[in-house]
C-alpha positions in Angstrom: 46.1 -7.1 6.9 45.0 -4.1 5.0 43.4 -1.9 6.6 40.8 0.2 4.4 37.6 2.7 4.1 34.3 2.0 3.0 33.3 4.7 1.2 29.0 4.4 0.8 27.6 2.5 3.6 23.9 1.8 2.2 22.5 -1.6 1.4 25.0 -2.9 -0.9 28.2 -0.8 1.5 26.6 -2.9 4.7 26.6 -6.1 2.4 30.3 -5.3 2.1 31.3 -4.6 5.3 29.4 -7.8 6.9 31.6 -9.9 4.5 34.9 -9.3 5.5 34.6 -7.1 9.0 35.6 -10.3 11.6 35.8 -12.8 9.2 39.0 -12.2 6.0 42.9 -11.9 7.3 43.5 -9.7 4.7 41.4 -7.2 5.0 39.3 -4.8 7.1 37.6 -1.8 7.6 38.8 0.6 10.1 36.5 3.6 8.5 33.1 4.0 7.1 32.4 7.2 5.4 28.4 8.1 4.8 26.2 11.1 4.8 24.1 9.2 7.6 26.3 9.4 10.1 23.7 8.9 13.3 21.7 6.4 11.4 24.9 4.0 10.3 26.0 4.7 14.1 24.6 1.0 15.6 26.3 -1.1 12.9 29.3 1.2 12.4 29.9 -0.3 15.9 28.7 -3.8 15.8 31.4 -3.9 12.4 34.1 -1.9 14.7 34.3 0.9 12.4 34.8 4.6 12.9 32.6 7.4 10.8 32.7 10.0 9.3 30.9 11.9 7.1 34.1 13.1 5.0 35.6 11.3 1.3 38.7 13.4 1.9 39.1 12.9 5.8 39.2 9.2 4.7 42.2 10.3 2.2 43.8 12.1 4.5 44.5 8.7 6.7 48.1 7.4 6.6 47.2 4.2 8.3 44.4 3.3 5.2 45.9 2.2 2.6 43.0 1.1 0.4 39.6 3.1 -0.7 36.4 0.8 -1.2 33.5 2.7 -3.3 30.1 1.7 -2.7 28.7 5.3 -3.6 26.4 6.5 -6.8 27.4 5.7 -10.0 28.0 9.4 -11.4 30.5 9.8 -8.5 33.2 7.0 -9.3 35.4 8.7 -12.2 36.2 11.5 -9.8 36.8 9.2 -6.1 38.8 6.8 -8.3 40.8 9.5 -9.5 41.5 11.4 -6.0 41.8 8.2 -4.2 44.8 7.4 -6.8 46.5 10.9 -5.8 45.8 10.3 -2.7 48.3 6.7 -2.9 45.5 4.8 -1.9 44.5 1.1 -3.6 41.1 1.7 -4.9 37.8 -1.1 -4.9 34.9 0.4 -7.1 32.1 -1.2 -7.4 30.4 -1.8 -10.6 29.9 0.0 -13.0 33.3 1.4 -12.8 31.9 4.3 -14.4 29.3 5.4 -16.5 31.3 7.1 -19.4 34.4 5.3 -21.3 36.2 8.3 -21.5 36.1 8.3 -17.8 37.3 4.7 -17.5 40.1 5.8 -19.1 41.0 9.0 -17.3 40.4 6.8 -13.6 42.5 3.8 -15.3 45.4 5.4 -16.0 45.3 7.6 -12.8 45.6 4.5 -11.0 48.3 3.0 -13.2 50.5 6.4 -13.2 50.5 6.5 -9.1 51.2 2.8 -9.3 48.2 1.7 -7.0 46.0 -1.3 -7.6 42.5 -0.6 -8.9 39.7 -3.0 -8.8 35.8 -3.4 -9.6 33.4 -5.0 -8.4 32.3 -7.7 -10.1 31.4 -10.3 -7.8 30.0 -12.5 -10.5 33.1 -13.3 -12.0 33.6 -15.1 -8.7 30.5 -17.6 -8.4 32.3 -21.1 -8.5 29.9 -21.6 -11.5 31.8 -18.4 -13.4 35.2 -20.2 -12.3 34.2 -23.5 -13.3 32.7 -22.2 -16.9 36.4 -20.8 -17.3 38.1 -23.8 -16.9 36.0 -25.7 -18.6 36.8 -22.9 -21.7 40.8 -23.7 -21.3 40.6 -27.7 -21.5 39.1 -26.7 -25.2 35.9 -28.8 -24.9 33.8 -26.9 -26.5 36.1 -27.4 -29.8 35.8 -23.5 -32.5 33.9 -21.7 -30.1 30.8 -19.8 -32.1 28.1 -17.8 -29.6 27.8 -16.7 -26.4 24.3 -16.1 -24.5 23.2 -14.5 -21.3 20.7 -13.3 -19.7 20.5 -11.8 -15.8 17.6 -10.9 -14.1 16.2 -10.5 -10.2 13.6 -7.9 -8.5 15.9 -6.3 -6.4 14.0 -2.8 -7.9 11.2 -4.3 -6.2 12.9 -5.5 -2.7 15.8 -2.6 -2.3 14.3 0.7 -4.4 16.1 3.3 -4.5 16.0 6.8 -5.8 18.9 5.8 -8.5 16.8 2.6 -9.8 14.9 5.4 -11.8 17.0 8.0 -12.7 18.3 7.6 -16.7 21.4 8.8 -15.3 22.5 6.5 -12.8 20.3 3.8 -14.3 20.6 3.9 -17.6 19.5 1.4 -20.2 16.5 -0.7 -17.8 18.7 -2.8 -15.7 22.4 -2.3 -17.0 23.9 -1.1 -13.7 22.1 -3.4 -11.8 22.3 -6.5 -13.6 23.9 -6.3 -17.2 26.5 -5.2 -16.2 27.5 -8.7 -15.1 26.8 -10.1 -18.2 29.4 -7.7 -20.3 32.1 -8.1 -18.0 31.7 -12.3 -18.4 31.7 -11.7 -22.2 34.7 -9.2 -22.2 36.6 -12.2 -20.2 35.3 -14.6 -22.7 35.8 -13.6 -26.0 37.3 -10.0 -26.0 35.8 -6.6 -26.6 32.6 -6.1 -28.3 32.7 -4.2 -31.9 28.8 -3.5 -32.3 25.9 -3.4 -30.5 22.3 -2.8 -31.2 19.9 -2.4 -27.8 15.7 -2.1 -26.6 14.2 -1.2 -23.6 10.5 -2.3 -23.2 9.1 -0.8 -20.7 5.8 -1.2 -19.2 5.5 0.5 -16.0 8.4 3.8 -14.9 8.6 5.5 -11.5 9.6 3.5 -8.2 9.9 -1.0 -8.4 9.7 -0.7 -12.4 9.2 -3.2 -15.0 11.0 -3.1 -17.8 13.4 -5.6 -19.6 16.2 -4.6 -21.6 18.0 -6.7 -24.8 21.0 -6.2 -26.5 22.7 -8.1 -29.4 26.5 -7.7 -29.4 29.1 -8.6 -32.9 32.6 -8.9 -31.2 35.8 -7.8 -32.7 36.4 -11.1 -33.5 33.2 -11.9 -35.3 31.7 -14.0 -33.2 27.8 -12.8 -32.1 26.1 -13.1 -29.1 22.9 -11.6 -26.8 22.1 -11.4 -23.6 18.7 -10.0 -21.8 17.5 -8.8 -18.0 14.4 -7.9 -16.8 13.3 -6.2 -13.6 11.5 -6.9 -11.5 11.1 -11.0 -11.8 12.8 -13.9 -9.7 16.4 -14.0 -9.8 18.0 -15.7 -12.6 21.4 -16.1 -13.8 23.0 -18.1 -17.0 26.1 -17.7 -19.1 25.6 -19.9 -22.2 28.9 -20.6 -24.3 28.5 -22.7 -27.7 31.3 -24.6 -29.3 31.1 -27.1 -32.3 31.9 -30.1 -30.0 29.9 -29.0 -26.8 28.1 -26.3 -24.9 28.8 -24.8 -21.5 26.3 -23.5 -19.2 26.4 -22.1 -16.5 23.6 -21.5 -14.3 22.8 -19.3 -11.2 25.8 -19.4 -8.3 26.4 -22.9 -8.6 25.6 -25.2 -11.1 27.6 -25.8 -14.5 25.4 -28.2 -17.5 28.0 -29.5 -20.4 26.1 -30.7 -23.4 28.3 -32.8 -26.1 28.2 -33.6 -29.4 26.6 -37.0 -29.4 24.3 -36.6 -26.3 26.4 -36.5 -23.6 25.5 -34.3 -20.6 27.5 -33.7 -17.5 26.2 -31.5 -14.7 28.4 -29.7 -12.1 27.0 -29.0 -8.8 29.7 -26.9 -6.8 30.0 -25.6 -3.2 29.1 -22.2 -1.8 31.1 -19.8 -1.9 30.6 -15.8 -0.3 31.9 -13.9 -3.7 31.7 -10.4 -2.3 34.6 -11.8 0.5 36.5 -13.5 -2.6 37.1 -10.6 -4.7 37.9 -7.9 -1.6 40.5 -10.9 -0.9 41.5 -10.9 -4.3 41.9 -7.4 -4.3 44.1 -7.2 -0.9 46.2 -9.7 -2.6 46.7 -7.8 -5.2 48.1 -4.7 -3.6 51.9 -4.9 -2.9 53.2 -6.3 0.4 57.0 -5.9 1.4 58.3 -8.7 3.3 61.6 -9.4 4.7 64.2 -12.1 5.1 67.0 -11.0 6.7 68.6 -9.0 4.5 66.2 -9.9 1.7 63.3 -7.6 0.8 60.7 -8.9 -1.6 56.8 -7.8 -2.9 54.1 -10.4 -3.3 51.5 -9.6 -5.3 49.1 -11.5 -7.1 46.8 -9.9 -10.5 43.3 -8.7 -10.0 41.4 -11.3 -12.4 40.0 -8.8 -13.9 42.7 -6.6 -15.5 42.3 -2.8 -16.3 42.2 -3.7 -20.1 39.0 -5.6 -19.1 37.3 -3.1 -17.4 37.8 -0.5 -19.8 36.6 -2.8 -22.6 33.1 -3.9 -20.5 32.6 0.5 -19.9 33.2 0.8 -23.5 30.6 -1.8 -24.3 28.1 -0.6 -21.7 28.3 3.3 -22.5 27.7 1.7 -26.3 24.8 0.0 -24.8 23.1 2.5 -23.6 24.0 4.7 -26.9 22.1 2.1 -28.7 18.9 2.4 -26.4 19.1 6.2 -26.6 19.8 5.9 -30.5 17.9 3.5 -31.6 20.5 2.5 -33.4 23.5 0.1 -33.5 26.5 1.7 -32.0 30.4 0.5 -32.9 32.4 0.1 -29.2 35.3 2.4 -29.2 38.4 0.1 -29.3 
């Protein structure tokens, strides 16, 4: 069991902590960390948690060996990076960060005091994410040619916050919130972006705004895609991958639609699964474990499925994304 800190405990922190706290063997959270201490107090101990209202007291814990961020955007680059000096595994949530030179600088801090970083992504997770990757391997869908997405819900609407607004935090419409998923799934699918050309049409600014954002993307290996979000508007989900031979779809948490050459459709309807659980699990396993044998001393350790090469490639996209919007003009991805 590793034993970790929750670093943020707002909406999306408590989302975390109600996944895992009594429920996953492999991890748990011993420590919250937030600036509202007396108002997290009740369901700091309903989760059994301490507080505290103190990043670096949370550091300072030999018995925690893992860091989960749920804080503002701006702040990731630098936790990531003290949370890796510090020897503690580190969870961010997405976006890693907002910058890809700072993707780079928290990446290889992690890598150089050999602890496990991960992001939060829990999209990648949805059994209709999994299912679309499987399908991808068995080759179906014959030359693959275009990729399509689009990811929208009114979560500005339901759960506003002060960072919803700001063109800092929240750049580019609904990147952070939403888009975000959509360039990490096309990163995993066909590889890093080259160019990208982006809008934001906005009709209303200030608090629960409306606005939809679409971006056009050339990959480095020529292949073209686009993908879209809007906020606020009921929540919808689809990754849309096109072959010569067949087209995979998937749609919302769930559901996976294969169209073939020749008329054939098969639809895929899979079970429920709690993806914020899956990839905290995913990243426990991921951090070392020693065991021993008798006189036999072994790590277990299974990969993060989404691997630091990925997540610097989906900040290098974003940050290019959000270039584009500023710009007005197509942006080429740093490589």
């Amino acid at each position: 069991m590793i034993n970790a800190a929750l670093i943020g405990m707002g909406w999306w922190g408590k989302n975390i902590a109600q996944s895992i706290q009594h429920k996953s063997k492999d991890i748990q959270f011993t420590l919250g960390v937030t600036k509202e201490v007396n108002e997290t107090r009740d369901f700091a101990n309903s989760m059994s948690m301490e507080l505290s209202d103190s990043f670096e007291y949370a550091l300072q814990q030999p018995d925690i060996k893992a860091i989960v961020l749920a804080t503002p955007h701006s702040l990731h680059a630098e936790q990531i990076i003290a949370a890796a000096k510090a020897g503690k595994h580190v969870f961010c949530e997405k976006p890693l960060t907002l910058h890809y030179s700072q993707a780079v600088q928290a990446i290889d801090a992690c890598a150089s005091n050999q602890v496990v970083l991960a992001v939060g992504q829990n999209k990648h997770f949805w059994p209709s994410m999994q299912k679309l990757r499987e399908l991808v391997k068995s080759n179906i869908l014959g030359q693959l040619l275009h990729i399509e997405g689009h990811y929208s819900n009114d979560h500005s609407t339901k759960f506003f916050s002060d960072w919803r607004e700001s063109p800092t935090e929240s750049p580019a419409g609904g990147l952070t919130g939403t888009g975000i998923h959509l360039i990490e799934a096309f990163v995993n699918l066909m590889g890093p972006a080259a160019q990208v050309s982006a809008i934001v049409s906005s009709q209303r600014s200030g608090p629960d705004p409306r606005d939809s954002t679409s971006v056009s993307v050339q990959f480095a290996n020529g292949l073209s895609g686009y993908f879209a979000m809007v906020r606020a508007t009921p929540i919808f989900y689809r990754v849309h991958l096109f072959g010569d031979q067949a087209s995979i779809e998937a749609i919302g948490e769930n559901e996976v639609v294969v169209r073939y050459k020749g008329g054939r459709i098969d639809r895929h309807v899979l079970p429920p699964l709690d993806s914020v659980r899956a990839e905290l699990e995913a990243f426990a396993k991921a951090i070392p474990k020693d065991f021993h044998m008798g006189d036999i001393s072994q790590f277990v350790q299974v990969d993060y499925p989404i691997s630091p090469l990925q997540m610097g490639q989906t900040i290098a996209m974003f940050e290019s994304i959000v270039n584009s919007v500023e710009t007005g003009q197509s942006i080429q991805v740093p490589q």
